[in-house]
N, C-alpha and C positions, 0 to 999 in steps of 0.2 A: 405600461406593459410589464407582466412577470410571468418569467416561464416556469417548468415544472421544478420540485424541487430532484436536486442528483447529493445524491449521501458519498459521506467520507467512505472509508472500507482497513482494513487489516489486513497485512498477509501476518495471518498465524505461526507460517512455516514454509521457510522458503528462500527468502532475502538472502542474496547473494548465490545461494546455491541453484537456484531456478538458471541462472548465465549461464550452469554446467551441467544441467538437465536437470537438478534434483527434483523430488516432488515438492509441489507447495498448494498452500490452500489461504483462500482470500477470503475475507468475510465484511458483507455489507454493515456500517456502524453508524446506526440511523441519528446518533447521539449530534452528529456535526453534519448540516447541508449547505448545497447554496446552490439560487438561480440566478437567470440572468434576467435585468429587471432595465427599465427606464425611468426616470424621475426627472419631477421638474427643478427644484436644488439638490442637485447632489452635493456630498460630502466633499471633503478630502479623499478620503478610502476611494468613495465612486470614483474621483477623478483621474486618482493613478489608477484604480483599476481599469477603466475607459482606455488607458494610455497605454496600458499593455497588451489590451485586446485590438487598438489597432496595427500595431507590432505583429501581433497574431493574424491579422489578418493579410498585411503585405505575405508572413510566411506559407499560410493558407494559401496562398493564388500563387506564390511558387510553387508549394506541393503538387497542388493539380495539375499545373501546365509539364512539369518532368516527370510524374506519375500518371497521367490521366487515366490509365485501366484501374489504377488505385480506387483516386475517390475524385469524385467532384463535390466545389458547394458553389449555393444560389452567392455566390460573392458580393454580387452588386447589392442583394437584399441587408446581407451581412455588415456591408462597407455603410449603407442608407441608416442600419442602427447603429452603431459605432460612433457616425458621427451626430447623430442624435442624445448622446450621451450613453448608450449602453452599459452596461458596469456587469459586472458577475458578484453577487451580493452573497457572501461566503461566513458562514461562521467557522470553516475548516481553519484549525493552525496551518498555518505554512511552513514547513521546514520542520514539521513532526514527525513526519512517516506516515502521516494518515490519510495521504491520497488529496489533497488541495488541487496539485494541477488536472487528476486525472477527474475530476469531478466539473472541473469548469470545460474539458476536452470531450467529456460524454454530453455537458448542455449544448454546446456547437454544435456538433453532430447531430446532436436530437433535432436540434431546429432547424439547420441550414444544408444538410446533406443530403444531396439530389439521390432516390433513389436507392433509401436509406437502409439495412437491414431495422427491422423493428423487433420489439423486445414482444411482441403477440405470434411472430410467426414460430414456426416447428425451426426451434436452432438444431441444427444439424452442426455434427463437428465440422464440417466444412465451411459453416458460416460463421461460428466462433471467431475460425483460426481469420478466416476474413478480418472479421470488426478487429480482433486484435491486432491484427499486421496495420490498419488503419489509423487505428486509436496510437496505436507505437509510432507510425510518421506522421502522427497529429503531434503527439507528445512530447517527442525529441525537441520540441522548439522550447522546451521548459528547461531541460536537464540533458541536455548532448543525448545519449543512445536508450530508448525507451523499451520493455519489453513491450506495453500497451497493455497490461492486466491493469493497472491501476484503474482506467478509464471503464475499461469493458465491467471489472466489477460493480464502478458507481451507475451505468448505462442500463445493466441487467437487473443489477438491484438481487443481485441471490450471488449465494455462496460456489466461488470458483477451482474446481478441482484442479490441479497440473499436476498432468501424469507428465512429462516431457514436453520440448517446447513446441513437437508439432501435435499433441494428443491433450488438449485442453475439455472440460467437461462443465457443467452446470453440477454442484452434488449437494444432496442431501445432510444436513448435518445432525446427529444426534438433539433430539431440543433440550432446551437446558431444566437444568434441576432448579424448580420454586425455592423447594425450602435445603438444599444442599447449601458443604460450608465451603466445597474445593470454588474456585474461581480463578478465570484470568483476568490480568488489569493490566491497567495499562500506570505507568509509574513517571512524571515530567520529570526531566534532568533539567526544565528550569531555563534551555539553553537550545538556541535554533541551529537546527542540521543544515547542511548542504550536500546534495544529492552528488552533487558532479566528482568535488574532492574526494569524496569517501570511495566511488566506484574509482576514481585511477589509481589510489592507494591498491584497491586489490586486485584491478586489472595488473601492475607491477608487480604484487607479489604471486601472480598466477604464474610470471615470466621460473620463479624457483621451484624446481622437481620437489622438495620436499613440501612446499605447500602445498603443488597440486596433490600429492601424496595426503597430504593431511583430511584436503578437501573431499577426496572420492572417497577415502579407507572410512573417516572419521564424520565428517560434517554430514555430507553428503545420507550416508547411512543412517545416521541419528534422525536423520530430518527426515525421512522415509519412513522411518518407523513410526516418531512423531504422527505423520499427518494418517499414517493406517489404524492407531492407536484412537487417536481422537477423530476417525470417521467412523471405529466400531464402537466408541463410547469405553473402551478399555482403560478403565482411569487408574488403575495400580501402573500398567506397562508405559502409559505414555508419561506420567511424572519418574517414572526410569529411565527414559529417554532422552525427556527436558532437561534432567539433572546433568546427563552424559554431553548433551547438545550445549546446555552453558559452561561446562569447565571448558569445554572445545572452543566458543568463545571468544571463554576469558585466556585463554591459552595464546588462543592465534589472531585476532580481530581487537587486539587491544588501540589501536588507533581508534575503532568505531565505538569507541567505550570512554565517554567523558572521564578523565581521570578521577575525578572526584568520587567515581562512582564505582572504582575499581574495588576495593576495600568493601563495599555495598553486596557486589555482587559475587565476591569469594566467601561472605559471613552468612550469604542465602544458600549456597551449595553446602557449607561446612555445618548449617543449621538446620538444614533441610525442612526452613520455617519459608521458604519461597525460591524459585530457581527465577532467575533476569536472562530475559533473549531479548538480542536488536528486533527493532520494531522500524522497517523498510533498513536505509541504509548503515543507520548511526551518527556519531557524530556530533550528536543532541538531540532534541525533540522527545518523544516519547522512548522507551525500553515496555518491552513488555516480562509483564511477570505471571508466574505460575503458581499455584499452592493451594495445598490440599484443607488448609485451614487457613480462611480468608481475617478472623479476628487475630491469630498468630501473630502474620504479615505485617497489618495493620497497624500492630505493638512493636514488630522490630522494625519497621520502615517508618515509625513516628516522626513527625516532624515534616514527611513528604505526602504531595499528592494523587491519591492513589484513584483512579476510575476504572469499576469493574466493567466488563465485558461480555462478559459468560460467568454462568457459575454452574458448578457440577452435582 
């Protein structure tokens, strides 16, 4: 058995600030997939992955029974591959920001959800916010409180507007420039994130006026602009933006910012040879980077490994 493949994805713009409606925009990153397969010797990897998926499944069959208008799945068919060996066969990092859980929560669903939305019918925003609210109580079992965009991006496979958390969209994105030099990348800090730590860190500093102060006046803003900037192809305004959105940052989210990588990321704003933004929560994994001249970058971030994304 092997089922379809489900891709990593990127929020562009967004991370952290989406908790407080800001805008954000998700992007399918065909570069890392994974399905769910059977084999006859499986690895190591298969076998703890097998061992987590039946975890996921006890969680699954609570979900449905205290949710059932949520969702249902064929469980027994579920529980029948599982103990078959099932694995979810991944080349996503874990603990990057690049969508791991939400890609193995979109193969589930594709296979085993009675009654499924499908990615062929007319999405109406009502059925969006549906999958998402589902994909979110599928999710939570990975990392405590889920919005559910990670999954819904890998499941649609296109690029995810957030206008707010009840006005969610499929959008269009400028296509990228062949022979352009601007680009996004993505930059390894070398060092694996965790999702949970990171969000109580700011769920705590939400408790202080002047953060949330920081948050609506400052982040919030910039990250609005950002994703209007780069859904109208305006590339002078939204590297004005990016620049404003990483001192804000390095300012205030310096937990979510491997320390080693502090000094990195004040010498790309002060050079404005690249701007560094978290890439999902921080903490490690990836950082994403900005710049308008991708061989620049490449000469001041020597020595690290850079994967482009987009280029402009």
């Amino acid at each position: 058995m092997k089922g379809p493949l489900f891709y990593s994805k990127i929020l562009l713009f967004g991370e952290y600030g989406i908790i407080k409606d800001s805008k954000g925009l998700a992007i399918p990153y065909n570069f890392y997939n994974g399905a769910l397969k059977i084999e006859e010797n499986p690895n190591d990897d298969a076998i703890a992955s097998n061992g987590h998926l039946a975890r996921f499944v006890i969680y699954l069959k609570n979900l449905q029974t205290e949710q059932p208008e949520l969702v249902s799945f064929d469980i027994d068919q579920m529980q029948e591959d599982v103990d078959a060996g099932m694995y979810f066969d991944s080349s996503i990092p874990q603990g990057y920001g690049v969508g791991s859980s939400g890609a193995l929560v979109a193969a589930i669903y594709d296979k085993y959800a009675v009654n499924k939305i499908t990615v062929l019918e007319n999405l109406t925003r009502e059925k969006l916010l549906n999958l998402k609210q589902i994909f979110g109580g599928m999710e939570s079992f990975f990392h405590g409180k889920s919005s559910g965009l990670d999954p819904l991006n890998s499941y649609l496979s296109l690029p995810i507007l957030i206008n707010s958390k009840d006005h969610i969209e499929a959008a269009g994105i400028p296509s990228q420039a062949q022979t352009g030099t601007g680009a996004v990348f993505l930059l390894d800090s070398g060092i694996v994130g965790e999702t949970a730590p990171m969000v109580n860190i700011f769920m705590e500093s939400m408790k202080q006026d002047g953060f949330r102060a920081m948050l609506k006046d400052q982040f919030v803003k910039h990250t609005d602009a950002c994703v209007d900037d780069f859904l109208k192809g305006d590339v002078k305004s939204l590297f004005g933006n990016v620049k404003q959105l990483s001192k804000v940052v390095l300012s205030n989210f310096k937990p979510m910012i491997p320390a080693k990588f502090h000094d990195l990321w004040k010498q790309g704003i002060d050079t404005n040879d690249y701007y560094l933004k978290l890439c999902g929560s921080g903490g490690g994994g990836y950082m994403l980077g900005f710049t308008e001249d991708l061989e620049k970058a490449q000469q001041a971030l020597k020595g690290h490994k850079l994967e482009v994304v987009y280029t402009f």
